[in-house]
Structure formats: C-alpha cells, structure tokens
C-alpha positions as CSV (number, residue, x, y, z in Angstrom):
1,X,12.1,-13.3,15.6
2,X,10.3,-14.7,13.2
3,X,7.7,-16.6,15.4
4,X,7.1,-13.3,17.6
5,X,6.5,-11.3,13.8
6,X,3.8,-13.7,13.0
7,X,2.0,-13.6,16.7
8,X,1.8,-9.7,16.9
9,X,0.5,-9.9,13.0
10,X,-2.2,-12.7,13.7
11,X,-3.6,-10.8,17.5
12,X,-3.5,-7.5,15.4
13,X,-6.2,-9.7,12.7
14,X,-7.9,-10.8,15.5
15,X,-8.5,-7.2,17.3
16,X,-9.6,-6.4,14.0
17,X,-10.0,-3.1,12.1
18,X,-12.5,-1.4,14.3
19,X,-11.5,-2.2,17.6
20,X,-7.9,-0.8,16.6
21,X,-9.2,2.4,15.6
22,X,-11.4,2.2,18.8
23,X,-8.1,2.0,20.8
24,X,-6.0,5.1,18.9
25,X,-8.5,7.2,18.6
26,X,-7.7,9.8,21.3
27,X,-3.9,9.5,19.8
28,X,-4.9,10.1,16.6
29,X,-6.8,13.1,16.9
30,X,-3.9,14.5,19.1
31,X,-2.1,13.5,16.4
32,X,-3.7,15.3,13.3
33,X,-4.1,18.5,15.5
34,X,-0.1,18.7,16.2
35,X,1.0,17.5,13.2
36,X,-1.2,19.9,11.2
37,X,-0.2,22.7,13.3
38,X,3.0,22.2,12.1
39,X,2.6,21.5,8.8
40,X,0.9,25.0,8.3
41,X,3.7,26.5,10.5
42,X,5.9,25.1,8.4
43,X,4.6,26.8,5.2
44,X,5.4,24.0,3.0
45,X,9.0,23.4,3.3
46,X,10.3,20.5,4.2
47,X,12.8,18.5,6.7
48,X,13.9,15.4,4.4
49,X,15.6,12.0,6.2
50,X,17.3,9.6,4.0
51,X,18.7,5.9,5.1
52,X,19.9,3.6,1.9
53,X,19.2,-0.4,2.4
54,X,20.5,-3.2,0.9
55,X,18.9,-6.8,0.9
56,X,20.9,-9.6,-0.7
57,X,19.6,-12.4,-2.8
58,X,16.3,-10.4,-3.3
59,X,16.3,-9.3,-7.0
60,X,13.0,-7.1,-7.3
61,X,13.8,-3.3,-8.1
62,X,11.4,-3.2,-10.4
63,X,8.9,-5.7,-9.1
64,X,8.3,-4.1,-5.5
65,X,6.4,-1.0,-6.7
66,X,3.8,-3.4,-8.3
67,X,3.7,-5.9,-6.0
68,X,3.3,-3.3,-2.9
69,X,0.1,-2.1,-5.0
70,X,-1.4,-5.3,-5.8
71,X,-1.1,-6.3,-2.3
72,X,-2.4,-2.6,-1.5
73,X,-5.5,-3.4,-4.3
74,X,-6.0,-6.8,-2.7
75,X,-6.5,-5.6,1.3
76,X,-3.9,-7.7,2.4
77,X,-3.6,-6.3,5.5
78,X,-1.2,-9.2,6.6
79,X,1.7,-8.1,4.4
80,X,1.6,-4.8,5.9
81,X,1.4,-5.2,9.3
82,X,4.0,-8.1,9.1
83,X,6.7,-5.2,7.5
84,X,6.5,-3.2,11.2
85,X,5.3,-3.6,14.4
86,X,4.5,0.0,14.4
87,X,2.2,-0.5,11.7
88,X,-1.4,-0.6,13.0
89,X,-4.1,0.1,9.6
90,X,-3.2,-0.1,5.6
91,X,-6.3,0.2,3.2
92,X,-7.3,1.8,-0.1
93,X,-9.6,4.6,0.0
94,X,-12.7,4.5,-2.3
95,X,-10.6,7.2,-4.3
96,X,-7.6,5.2,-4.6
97,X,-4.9,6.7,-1.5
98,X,-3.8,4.7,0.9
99,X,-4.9,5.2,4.8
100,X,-2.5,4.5,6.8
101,X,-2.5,4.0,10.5
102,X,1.1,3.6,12.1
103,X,3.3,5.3,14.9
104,X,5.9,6.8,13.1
105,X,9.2,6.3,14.3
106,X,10.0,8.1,17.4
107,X,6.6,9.4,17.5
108,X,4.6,8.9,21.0
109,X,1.2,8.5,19.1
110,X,0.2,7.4,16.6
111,X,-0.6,8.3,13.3
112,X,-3.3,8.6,10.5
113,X,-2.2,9.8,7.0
114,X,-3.8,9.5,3.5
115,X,-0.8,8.6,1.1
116,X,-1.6,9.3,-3.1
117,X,0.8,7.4,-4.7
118,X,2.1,9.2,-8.1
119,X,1.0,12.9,-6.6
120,X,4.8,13.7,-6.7
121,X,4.7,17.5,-7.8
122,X,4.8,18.4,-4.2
123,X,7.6,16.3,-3.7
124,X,11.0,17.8,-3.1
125,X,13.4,15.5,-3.4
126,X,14.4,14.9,-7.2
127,X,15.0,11.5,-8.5
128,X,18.2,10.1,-8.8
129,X,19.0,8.7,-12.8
130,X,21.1,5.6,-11.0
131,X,18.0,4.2,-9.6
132,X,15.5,3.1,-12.3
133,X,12.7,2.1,-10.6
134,X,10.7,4.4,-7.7
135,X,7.7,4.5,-5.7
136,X,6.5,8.7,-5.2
137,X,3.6,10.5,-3.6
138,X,2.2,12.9,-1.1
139,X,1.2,12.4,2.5
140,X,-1.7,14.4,3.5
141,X,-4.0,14.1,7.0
142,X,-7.7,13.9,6.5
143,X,-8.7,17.2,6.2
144,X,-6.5,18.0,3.0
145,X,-3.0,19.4,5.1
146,X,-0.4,18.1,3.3
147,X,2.5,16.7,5.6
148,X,5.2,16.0,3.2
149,X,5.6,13.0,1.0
150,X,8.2,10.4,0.1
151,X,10.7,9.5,-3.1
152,X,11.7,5.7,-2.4
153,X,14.1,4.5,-5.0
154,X,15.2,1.1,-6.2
155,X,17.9,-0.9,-8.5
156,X,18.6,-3.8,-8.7
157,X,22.9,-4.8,-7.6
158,X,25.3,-7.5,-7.1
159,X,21.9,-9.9,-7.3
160,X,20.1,-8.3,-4.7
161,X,17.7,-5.1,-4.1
162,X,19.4,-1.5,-3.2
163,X,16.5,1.0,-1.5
164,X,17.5,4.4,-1.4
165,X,14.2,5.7,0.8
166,X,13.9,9.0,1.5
167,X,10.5,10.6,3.6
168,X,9.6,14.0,3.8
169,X,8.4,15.9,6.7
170,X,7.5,19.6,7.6
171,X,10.1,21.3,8.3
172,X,9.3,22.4,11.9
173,X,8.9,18.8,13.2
174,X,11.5,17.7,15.5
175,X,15.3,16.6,14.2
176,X,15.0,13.9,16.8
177,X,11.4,12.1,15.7
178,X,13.0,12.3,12.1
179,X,15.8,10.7,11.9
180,X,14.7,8.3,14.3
181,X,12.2,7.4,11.4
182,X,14.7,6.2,9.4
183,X,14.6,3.0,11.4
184,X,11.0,2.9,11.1
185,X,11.7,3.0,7.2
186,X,14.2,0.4,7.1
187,X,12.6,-2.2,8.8
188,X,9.2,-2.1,6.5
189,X,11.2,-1.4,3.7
190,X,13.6,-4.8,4.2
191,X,11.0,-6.7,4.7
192,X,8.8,-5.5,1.7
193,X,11.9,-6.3,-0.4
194,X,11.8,-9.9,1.0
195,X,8.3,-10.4,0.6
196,X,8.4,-9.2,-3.4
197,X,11.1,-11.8,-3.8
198,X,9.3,-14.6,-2.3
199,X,6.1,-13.6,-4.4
200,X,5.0,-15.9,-7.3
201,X,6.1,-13.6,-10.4
C-alpha cells in the first residue's frame, strides 16, 4: 500500500502543476458551473456530513492544525497529495486561502475550491467544548460563491488522536455524493494525523 502511495505521489510531481491543470480543465469548469448552480439554488443552507476517526499511537490534537499550515506555507505539495489519491493541487494563494484541486468523494469531476482558513462565521456547525483543538473555514469557487465550509475537530485520547471532521455542503447537492465524502475525509484526515506525529516537534 505503501509502495503504490508513494508511486502515484512521485508521477503526480512529475506531471507537474501545469500539465495537471492542463488535463482537468474541461472538469473543472463543468465543475464550478454545477456546483455554483447549486450553491445559489441552495440559498445558503447547508447539507452537513460527519464521520469521527480515531488513529492510535499518534498524539497530535493540537499539533495537526499547525503542522497542516506550515506544510501549507512551505508548498509541500507531497504531504498533500500523499493524504488522497483524489487529491490532484494544494497551494496558498497570494492572499493567503488555500486552492485546492481534488475530486471530491463520489464526485465524477473534479474539483477547484478556494478554502480561508479561520473565515468560520458562515460556518454552521457549532463547536463541540470536548474537543479543544479545531481547524474552521469557508469553501468558496473562484468567482466568490461560497459552497459550504468545514469544522474539523481534534483531542487528544487513550494516547492517540480522535478527529471529529465534519464538511459542509449546499444543501441541494446530492445525499449520495455526500456521504460518500465522508470516505474521502477519512482517508486524508488519517493520514494527516500520521504525518503530524511523525514530524520533528
């Protein structure tokens, strides 16, 4: 498993950034056209999924959120793309969100979204007291629409990490593409977790 993570991550550096947007191009402008039809058909509310992980031995609650930025700050394009294979393009904007290039589970295309980390007053989802330590923020396409946004929260138990990750999409889009997400979620999320721990402190 491990072997056939680290092939898919090293052709994706090889393609390289351009050629990959090259090659979804045509799915992500069908993309942003039905997603943002729905997102204003949806008027704002919201169709939340929720899945709860929990990854032994891996003690970093309250180390992810900063480690996920500094690797976010420091292009390291490798630590995201090895958390997914549907992940396809993580990189800061000049302003500071985070384009992100992915096929979101059960999706057929994929994806571009611009995610603001700490823009959380549109976020729906309240935060739960048990879990100290969260990572907040909206989701919006490239013209502005915002899509939803996500409340991912963290603590640390029985000397590992427990994630209770929860995304939030508009309300008209499909029951089937969002809870199939979930997956999607749990598989970046795990291996995040696993990456933090292995990190020098």
């Amino acid at each position: 498993m491990e072997s056939r993570r680290a092939a898919v991550v090293e052709a994706k550096l090889a393609m390289g950034r351009e050629e990959t947007e090259r090659r979804l191009a045509r799915e992500v402008r069908m993309s942003d056209r039905a997603t943002g039809a729905v997102a204003r058909l949806s008027g704002g509310r919201r169709r939340m999924r929720q899945v709860e992980i929990f990854v032994p031995g891996c003690a970093v609650a309250e180390r992810l959120p900063v480690w996920y930025m500094r690797r976010a700050e420091a292009d390291d394009e490798a630590a995201f793309l090895a958390a997914c294979p549907d992940h396809h393009i993580f990189r800061l904007t000049p302003d500071g969100r985070q384009e992100v290039w992915e096929t979101t589970g059960g999706s057929p295309l994929a994806s571009r979204f611009f995610f603001t980390m700490d823009e959380s007053d549109t976020v729906v989802t309240p935060a739960d007291p048990s879990y100290p330590f969260q990572m907040a923020g909206t989701a919006r396409l490239a013209d502005g629409t915002a899509l939803g946004g996500a409340r991912h929260q963290f603590r640390e138990e029985g000397g590992g990490t427990r994630a209770l990750l929860t995304v939030e999409f508009p309300r008209l889009m499909p029951p089937a593409s969002v809870a199939a997400h979930r997956r999607h979620v749990a598989c970046e999320f795990s291996q995040w977790v696993e990456a933090a721990a292995a990190s020098p402190r």
